[in-house]
N, C-alpha and C positions, 0 to 999 in steps of 0.2 A: 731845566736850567738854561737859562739864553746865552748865547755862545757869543764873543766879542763884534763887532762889528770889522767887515774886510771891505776896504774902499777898491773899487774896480771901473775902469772904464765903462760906457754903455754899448758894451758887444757880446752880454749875457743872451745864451741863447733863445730864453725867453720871452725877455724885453724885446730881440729883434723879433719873435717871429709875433708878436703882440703889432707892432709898429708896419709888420708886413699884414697885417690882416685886416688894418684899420683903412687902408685907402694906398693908391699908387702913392710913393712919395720920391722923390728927385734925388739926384746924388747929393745932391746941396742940402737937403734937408736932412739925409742921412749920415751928411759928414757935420752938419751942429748938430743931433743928437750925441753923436759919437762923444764930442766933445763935454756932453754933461760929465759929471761925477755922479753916480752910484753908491751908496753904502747898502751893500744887505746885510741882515740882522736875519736870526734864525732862532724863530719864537716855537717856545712850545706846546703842544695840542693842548687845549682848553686855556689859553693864555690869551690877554686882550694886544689887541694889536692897537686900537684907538677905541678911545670913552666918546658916547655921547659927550657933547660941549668940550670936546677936546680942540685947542686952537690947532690948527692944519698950517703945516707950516712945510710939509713936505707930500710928496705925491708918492701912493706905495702901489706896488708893481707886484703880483703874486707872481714869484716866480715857478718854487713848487710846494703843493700842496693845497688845499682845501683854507675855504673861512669861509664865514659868516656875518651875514648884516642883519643885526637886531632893534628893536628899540622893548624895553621896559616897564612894565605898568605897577609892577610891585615885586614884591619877593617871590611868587609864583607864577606870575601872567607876560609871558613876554610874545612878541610875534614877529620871527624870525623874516626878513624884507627878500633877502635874496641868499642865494651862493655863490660865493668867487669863486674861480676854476684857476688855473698855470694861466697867465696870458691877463688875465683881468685886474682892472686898477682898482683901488679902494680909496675912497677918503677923500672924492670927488660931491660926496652929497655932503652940502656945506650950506649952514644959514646964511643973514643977510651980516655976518660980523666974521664971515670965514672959522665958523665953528662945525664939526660933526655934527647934524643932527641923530644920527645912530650909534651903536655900538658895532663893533670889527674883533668879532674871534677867531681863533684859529681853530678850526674841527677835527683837523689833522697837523702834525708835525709841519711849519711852514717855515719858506726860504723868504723874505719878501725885499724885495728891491726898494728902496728911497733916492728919492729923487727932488730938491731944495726945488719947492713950488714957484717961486719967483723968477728963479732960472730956466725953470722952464714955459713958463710963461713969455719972458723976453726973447724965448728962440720960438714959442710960435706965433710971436708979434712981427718977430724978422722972418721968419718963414712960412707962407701960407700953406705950403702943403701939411707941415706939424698940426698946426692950427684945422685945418681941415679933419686931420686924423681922429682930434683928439674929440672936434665936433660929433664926428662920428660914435667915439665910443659913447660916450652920454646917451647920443640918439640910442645907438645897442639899448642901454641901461635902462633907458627910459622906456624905450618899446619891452624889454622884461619885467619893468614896474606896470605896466598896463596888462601884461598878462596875468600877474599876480592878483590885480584888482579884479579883471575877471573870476580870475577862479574862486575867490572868497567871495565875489561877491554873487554869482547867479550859476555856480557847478555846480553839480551834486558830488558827494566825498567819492565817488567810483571815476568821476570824471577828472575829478581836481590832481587824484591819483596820477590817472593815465596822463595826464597834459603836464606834470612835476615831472614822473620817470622821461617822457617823450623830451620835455628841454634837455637834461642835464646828457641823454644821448646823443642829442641833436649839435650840441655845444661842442663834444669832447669828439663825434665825427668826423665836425668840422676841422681836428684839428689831425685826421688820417687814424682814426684808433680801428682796432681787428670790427669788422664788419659783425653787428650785432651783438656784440664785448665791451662793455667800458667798466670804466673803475666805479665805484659807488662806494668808500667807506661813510653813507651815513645812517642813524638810527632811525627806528621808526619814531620813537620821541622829538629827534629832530625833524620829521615828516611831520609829526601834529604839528609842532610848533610852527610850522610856516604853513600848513595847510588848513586853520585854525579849526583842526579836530582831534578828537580824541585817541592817544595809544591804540586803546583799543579799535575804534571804528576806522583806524588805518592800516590795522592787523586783518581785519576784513576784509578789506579792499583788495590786501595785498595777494591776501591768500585767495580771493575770487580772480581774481588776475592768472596765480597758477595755476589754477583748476580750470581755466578757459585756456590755459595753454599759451596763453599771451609774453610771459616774462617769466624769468626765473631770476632768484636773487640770493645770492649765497659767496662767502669770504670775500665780501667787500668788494662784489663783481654785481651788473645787472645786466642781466641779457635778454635782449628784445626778440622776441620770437618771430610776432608778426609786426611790423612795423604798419602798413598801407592797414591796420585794424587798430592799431593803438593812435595813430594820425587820426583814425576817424573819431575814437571815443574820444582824442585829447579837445579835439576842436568842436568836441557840441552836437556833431551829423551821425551820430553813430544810430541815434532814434530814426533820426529821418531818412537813415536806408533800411532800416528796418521795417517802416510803416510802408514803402515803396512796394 
């Protein structure tokens, strides 16, 4: 059940530490954000947050919890684009008519910040550092849509693995999590779907991962064993220190 909507100033601690992580930005720039309005809404797990061809008319701000970027082929084929973390925006990939080309679920019980797209548009037309930050995040976005391409397009499923588990660590490090500890509530089903393989042959993967000693994965926790070995296998050189 979705909970009323609470209008709040923009000094949720999320949103700041999002808007800290995007680029320096000036006291000027962080006193017009301030100045936006916020409404968060607080969607529930497996609930749509935005529909493909939904008009965007507001910018959402994950504040807590997990979601998802989808697009659709039929009632059984869909392939999951990316995952949103705390910190990340959605609803930035937009046609030439400011429509969602994807779908936006929640994976997890979510907080998500809204923010009137327009309004913030005119504070980073007035402020170049906004405007800089925001450049930024897309660039994020976009350099994670090139690694996705990679891995569907020229991984092998052992590799595509390790370079999935290796981001969502790398992400949530960044943001100070227990050294070799992060959250992970997702299923291996949501691993096929975005790593476009099958349940099973991701049950493989995963389980040849523990048995190498690499990761361990249990109560919606992933823990990185060795890192400087899963770096290698993520990035493709893991053959080529082997044939050295």
């Amino acid at each position: 059940m979705t909970r009323p909507p609470l209008t709040t100033r923009f000094e949720d601690p999320a949103v700041s530490a999002l808007m800290a992580g995007m680029g320096q930005l000036s006291e000027t720039d962080h006193e017009a954000m301030r100045h936006l309005k916020v409404v968060h809404r607080f969607i529930g797990r497996q609930r749509s947050l935005i529909h493909e061809g939904d008009p965007i008319r507001q910018v959402r701000i994950i504040c807590k919890g997990w979601a998802i970027r989808s697009r659709r082929l039929d009632q059984t084929r869909r392939q999951i684009l990316d995952v949103a973390l705390p910190g990340d925006i959605v609803g930035l990939h937009l046609d030439g008519k400011s429509t969602s080309i994807c779908d936006v679920e929640a994976l997890t019980p979510c907080e998500v910040g809204e923010i009137d797209a327009d309004a913030l548009e005119r504070v980073a037309h007035q402020n170049r550092g906004v405007a800089s930050s925001l450049h930024q995040n897309l660039t994020c976005q976009l350099a994670r849509a090139n690694d996705q391409v990679l891995r569907l397009g020229r991984m092998t499923a052992y590799e595509r693995v390790c370079s999935f588990l290796m981001d969502i660590y790398d992400r949530q490090r960044l943001e100070g999590a227990l050294r070799g500890h992060v959250d992970f509530p997702i299923t291996q089903a949501i691993v096929a779907d975005l790593l476009g393989l099958s349940v099973v042959h991701v049950n493989r993967q995963v389980m040849r991962l523990r048995r190498e000693g690499l990761v361990s994965l249990q109560r919606r926790q992933l823990v990185i064993h060795d890192e400087q070995r899963m770096t290698s296998i993520a990035s493709g050189r893991a053959h080529m220190v082997a044939a050295e």
